[in-house]
C-alpha positions in Angstrom: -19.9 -5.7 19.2 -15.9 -4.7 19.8 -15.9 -4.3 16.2 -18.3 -1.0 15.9 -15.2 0.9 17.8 -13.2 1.4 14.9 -16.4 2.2 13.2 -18.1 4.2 14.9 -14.8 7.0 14.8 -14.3 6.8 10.9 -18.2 7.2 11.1 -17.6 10.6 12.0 -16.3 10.8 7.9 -18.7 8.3 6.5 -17.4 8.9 3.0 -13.4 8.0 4.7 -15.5 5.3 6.1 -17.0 3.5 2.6 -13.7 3.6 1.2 -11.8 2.5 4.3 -14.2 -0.5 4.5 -13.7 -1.3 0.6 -9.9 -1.4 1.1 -10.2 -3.9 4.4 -12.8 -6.0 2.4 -10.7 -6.3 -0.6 -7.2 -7.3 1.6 -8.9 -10.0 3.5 -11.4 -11.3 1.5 -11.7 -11.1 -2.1 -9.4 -12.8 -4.6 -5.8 -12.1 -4.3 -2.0 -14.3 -4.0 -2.3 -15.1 -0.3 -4.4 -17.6 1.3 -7.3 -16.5 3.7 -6.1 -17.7 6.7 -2.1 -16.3 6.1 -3.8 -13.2 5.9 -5.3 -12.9 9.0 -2.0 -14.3 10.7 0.3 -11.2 8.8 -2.2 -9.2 10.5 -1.8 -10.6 14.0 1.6 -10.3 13.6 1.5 -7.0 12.6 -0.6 -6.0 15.1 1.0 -7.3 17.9 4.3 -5.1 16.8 2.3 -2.7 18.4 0.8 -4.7 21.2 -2.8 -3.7 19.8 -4.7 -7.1 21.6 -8.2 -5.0 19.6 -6.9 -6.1 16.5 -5.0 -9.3 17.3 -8.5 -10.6 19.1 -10.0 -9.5 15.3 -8.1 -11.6 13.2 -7.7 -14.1 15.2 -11.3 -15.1 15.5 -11.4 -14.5 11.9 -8.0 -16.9 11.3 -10.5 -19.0 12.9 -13.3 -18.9 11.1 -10.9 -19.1 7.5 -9.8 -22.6 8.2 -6.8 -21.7 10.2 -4.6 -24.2 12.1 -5.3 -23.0 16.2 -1.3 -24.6 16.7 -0.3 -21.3 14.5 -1.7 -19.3 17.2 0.6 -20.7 20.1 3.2 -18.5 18.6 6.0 -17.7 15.4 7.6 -21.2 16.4 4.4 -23.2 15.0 3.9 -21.2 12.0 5.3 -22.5 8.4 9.0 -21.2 7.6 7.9 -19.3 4.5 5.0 -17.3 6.9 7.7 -16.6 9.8 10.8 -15.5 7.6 8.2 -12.2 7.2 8.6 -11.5 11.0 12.2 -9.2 9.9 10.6 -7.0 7.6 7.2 -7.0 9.9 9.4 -5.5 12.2 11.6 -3.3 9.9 8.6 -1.8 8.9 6.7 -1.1 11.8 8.8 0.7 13.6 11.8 2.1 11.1 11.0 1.4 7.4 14.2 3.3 6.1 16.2 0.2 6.2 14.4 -1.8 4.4 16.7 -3.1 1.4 16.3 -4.8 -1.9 18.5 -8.0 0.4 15.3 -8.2 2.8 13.4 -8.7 -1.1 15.5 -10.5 -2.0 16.1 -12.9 0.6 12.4 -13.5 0.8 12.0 -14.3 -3.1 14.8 -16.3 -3.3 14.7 -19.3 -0.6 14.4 -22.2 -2.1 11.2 -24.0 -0.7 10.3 -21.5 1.5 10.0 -18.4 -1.0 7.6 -16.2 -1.6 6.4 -14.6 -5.1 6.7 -10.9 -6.0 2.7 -11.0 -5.7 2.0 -12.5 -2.6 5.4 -10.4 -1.0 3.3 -7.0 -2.4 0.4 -8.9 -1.1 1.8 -9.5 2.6 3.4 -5.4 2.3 -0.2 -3.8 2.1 -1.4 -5.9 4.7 1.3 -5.3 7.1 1.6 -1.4 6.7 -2.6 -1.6 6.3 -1.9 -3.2 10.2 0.5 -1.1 11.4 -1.4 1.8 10.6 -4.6 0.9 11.7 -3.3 0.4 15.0 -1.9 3.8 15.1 -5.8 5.2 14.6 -6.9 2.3 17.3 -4.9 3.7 20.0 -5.2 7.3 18.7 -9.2 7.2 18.9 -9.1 4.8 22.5 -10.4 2.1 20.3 -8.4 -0.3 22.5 -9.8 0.8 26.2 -12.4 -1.3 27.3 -15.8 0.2 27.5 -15.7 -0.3 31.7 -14.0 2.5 33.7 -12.0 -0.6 35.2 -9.0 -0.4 32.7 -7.5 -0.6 29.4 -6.7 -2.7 26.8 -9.0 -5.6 28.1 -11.7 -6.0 25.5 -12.6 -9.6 25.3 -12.7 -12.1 22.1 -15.8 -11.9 19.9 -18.0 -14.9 19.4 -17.5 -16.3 16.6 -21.0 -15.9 15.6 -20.4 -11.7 15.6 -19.4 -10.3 12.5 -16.1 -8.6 11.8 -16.2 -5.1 10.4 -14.1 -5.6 7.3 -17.4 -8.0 6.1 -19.3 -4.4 6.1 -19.0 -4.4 2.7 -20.1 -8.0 1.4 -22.9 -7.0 0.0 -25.6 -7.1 2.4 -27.9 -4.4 4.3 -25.4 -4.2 7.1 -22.6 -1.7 5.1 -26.0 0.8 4.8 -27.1 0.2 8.3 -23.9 0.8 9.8 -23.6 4.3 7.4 -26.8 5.3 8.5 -26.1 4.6 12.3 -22.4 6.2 11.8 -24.1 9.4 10.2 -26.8 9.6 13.1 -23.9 9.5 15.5 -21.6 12.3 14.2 -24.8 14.7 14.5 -24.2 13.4 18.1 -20.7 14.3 18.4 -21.0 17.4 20.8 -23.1 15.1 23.8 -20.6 12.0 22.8 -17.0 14.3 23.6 -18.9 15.1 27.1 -19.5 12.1 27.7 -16.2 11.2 27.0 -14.5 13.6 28.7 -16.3 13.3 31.9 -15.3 9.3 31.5 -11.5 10.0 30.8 -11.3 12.6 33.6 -12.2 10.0 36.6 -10.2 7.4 35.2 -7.3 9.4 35.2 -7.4 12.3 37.5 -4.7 11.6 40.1 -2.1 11.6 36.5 -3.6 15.0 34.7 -1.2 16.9 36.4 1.7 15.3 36.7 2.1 14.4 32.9 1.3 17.6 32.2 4.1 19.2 34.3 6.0 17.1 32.8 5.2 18.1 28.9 5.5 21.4 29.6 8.8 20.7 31.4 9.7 19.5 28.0 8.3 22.2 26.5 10.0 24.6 28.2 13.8 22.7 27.3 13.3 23.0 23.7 14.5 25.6 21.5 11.8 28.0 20.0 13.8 27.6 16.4 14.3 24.2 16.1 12.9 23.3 12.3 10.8 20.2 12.2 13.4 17.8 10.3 15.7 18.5 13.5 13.1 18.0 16.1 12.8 14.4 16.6 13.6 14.6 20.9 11.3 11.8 22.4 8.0 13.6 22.9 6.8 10.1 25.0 9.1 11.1 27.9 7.1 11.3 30.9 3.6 10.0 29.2 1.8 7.1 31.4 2.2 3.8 29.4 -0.9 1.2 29.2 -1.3 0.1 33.3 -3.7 -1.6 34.7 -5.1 -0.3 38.4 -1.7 -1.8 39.8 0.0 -0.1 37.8 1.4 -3.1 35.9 2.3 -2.4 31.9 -0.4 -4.6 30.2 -0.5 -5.7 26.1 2.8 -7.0 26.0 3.0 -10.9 27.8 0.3 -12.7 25.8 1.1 -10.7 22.7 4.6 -11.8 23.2 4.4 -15.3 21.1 3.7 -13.2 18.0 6.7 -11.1 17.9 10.7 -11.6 17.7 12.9 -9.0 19.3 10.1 -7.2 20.2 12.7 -4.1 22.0 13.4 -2.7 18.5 11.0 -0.2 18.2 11.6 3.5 16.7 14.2 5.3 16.8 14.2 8.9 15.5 15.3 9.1 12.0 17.9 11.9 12.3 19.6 14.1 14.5 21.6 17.1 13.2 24.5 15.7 13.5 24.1 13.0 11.3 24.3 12.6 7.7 21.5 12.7 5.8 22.4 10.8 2.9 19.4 8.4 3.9 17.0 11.3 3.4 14.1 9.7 1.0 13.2 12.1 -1.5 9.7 12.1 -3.1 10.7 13.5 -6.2 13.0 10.4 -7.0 10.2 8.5 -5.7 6.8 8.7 -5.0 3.5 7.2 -5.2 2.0 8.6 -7.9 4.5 8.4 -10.1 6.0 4.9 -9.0 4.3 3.0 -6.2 0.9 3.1 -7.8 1.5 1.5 -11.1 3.6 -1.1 -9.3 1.4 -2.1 -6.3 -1.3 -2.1 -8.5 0.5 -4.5 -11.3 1.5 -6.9 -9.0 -1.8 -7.2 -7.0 -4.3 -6.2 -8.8 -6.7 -3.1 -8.0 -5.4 -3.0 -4.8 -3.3 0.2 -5.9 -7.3 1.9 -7.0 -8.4 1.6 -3.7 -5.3 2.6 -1.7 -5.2 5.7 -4.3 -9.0 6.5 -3.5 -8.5 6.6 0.3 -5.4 8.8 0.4 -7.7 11.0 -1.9 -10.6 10.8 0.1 -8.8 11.8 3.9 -6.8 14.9 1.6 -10.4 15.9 0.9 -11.9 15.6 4.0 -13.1 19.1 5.0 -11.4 20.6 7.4 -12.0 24.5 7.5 -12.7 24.7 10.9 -10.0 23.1 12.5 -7.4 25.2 10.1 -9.1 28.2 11.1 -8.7 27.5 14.5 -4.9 27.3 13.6 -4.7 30.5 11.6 -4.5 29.0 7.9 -5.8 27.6 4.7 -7.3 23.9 5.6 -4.6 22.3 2.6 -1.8 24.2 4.3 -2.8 22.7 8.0 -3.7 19.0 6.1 -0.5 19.6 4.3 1.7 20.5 7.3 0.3 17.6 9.5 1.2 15.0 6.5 4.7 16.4 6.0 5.5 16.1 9.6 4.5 12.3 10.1 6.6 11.9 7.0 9.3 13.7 8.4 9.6 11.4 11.0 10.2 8.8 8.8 12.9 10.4 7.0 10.8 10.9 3.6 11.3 14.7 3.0 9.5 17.1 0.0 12.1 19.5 -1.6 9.8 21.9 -2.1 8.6 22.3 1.7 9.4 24.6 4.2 9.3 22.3 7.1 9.9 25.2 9.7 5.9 26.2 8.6 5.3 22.9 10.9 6.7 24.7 14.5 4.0 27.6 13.0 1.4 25.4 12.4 1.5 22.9 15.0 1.3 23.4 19.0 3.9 21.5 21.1 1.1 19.2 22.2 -0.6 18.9 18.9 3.1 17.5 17.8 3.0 15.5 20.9 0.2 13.4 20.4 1.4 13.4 16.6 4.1 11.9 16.9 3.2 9.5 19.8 0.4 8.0 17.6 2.6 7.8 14.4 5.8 6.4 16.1 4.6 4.3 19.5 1.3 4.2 19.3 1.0 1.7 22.4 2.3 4.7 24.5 -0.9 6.5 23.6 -3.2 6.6 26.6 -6.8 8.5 26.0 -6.1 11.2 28.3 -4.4 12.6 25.4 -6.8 12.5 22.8 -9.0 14.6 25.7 -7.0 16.7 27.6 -4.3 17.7 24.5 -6.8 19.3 22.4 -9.4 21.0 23.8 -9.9 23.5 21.2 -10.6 20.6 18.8 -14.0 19.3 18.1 -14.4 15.4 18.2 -14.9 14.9 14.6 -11.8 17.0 14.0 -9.7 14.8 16.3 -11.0 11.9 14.3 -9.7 13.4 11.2 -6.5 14.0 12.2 -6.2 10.1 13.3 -7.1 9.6 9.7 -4.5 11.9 8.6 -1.8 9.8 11.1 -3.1 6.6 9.7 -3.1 7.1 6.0 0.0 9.5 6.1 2.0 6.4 8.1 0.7 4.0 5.3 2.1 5.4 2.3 5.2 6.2 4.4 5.9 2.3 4.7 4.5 1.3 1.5 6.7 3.8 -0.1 10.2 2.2 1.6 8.8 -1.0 1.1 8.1 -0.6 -2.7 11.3 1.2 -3.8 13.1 -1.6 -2.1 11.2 -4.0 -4.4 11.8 -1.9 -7.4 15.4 -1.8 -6.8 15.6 -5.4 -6.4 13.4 -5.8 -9.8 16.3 -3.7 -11.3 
């Protein structure tokens, strides 16, 4: 099934894998404030932020099959009030979570009928950042192409009868199967990234070349100094969007119902001359120290098993790849994580973000931030051609990196924003 694509990648990491599949389990189907089928409609709507049709055609088969009304999915106009006041911070989040403020809490909690509770808000907040992320590592890994060398972004519903891969957990032989398949497959990996690479190449042959004149173009423009907090110039420019063989932009008509001013997208966080007042500092905030305990209060365990998994991609080995790069695997892990944080205006005071020019290629930081930022720009020629000293698995883990480093990022705004307005 369309399910095993997500899968299959984190396979490559099964131990990333057993935790990733606990987390999805937990969100959507064990005990917690929100009702089943809400669930499943934050994610569509989070999901379709990003015009990721992979994931909508997920939970929306699964909205299904937890009771939900099929109106809802005509669009935001036949959902319940109290579901649809989410859509501003949905947005806020996805795309720039720095303005977030304790008003948009507030303004949720406190609407007479249509309010929420502190429990089902931190509730809805995983699941949206859980979304938004996710759809980062679908694009990033091709996840949304469809199998056929006809085009991308056109996989098909599942039937209902298929089972979705956050049930991989529930208890039966499937979670071991799918483990044992997943480790089979990474000892696979070398013939798989052939195979992939002979695929990618025919699809997209007659664009190789001009997108790459085009990044080194952009290459050549930029200053060899710049630090990493100042570069933030649009490293999209000149990369083929999603098209179909006509060249038409696909994901974005039927996707449209679920979204509300669907042009605000990212913007870069900073330029250097701005002021950086804005600048969120770990050490006034952080997750360890804040986010944790509160998530974790407020819906419980949740905050264990986000805490395992940003443990468990930190420890993914990773020799290899930082060898390739000329350092210690924490200081590549380290510099990669710092970036995509950068991006979103969360800074470490005791980082040296020009290590990240030394550490990263131009392309590397290309695809980076593509992934992170607009990760419906992301076309798989990318995750080929971009990194050809990279072996699959390693690719893999850096997706994992994007997607758990982009996380905490949003639950981090998110969270200070309700501890400010618990204040």
């Amino acid at each position: 099934g369309r399910l095993e694509a997500v899968t299959q990648q984190m396979g490559y990491h099964p131990q990333y894998l057993d935790s990733f599949l606990k987390t999805q389990h937990y969100l959507m189907h064990m005990d917690g404030p929100l009702p089943f089928d809400c669930r499943h409609y934050i994610a569509i709507m989070a999901a379709a932020r990003h015009q990721c049709r992979y994931l909508v055609n997920l939970h929306v088969l699964q909205f299904l099959r937890a009771g939900g009304d099929p109106q809802w999915l005509r669009g935001l106009e036949f959902i319940p009030p109290k579901l649809r006041n989410l859509n501003e911070i949905n947005k806020i989040l996805a795309h720039r979570p720095w303005l977030i403020t304790k008003e948009h809490i507030e303004k949720l909690l406190k609407i007479s009928e249509w309010s929420w509770s502190l429990a089902e808000l931190v509730h809805a907040v995983v699941l949206l950042a859980h979304c938004h992320a996710l759809a980062s590592f679908v694009f990033g890994c091709g996840c949304e192409q469809d199998e056929g060398l006809g085009g991308r972004g056109s996989l098909k519903p599942l039937s209902l009868g298929n089972q979705c891969f956050c049930e991989a957990t529930a208890g039966n032989s499937y979670s071991q199967e799918l483990l044992r398949i997943n480790r089979k497959r990474s000892l696979d990996s070398c013939m798989e990234l052939d195979s992939l690479r002979e695929r990618m190449q025919r699809i997209h042959v007659e664009t190789e070349g001009r997108d790459e004149m085009r990044l080194l173009q952009q290459d050549r423009e930029e200053g060899e100094g710049q630090r990493a907090a100042e570069h933030c110039s649009d490293p999209s420019a000149g990369l083929s969007p999603l098209a179909d063989t006509d060249g038409v932009v696909t994901g974005a008509t039927n996707l449209a119902c679920y979204m509300q001013d669907p042009d605000f997208g990212y913007q870069d966080f900073a330029r250097r001359d701005e002021d950086q007042t804005q600048v969120f500092r770990v050490q006034d905030y952080s997750w360890e120290d804040h986010g944790f305990s509160l998530v974790n209060r407020l819906y419980s365990d949740i905050g264990h098993l986000l805490d395992e998994k940003f443990r468990m991609v930190d420890g993914l080995q990773s020799s290899a790849m930082a060898k390739r790069q000329g350092c210690e695997p924490s200081v590549f892990k380290r510099g990669i994580w710092n970036y995509i944080h950068c991006m979103f205006g969360i800074r470490y005071d005791d980082y040296d973000y020009a290590e990240v020019n030394q550490l990263l290629e131009r392309m590397l930081k290309v695809y980076i931030k593509t992934v992170t930022c607009y990760p419906e720009k992301t076309n798989s020629e990318m995750f080929d051609r971009f990194w050809k000293q990279f072996k699959h698995s390693e690719k893999v883990h850096v997706n994992l990196l994007i997607l758990e480093a982009r996380m905490q990022a949003e639950l981090l705004y998110a969270l200070q924003a309700i501890t400010q307005y618990m204040i």
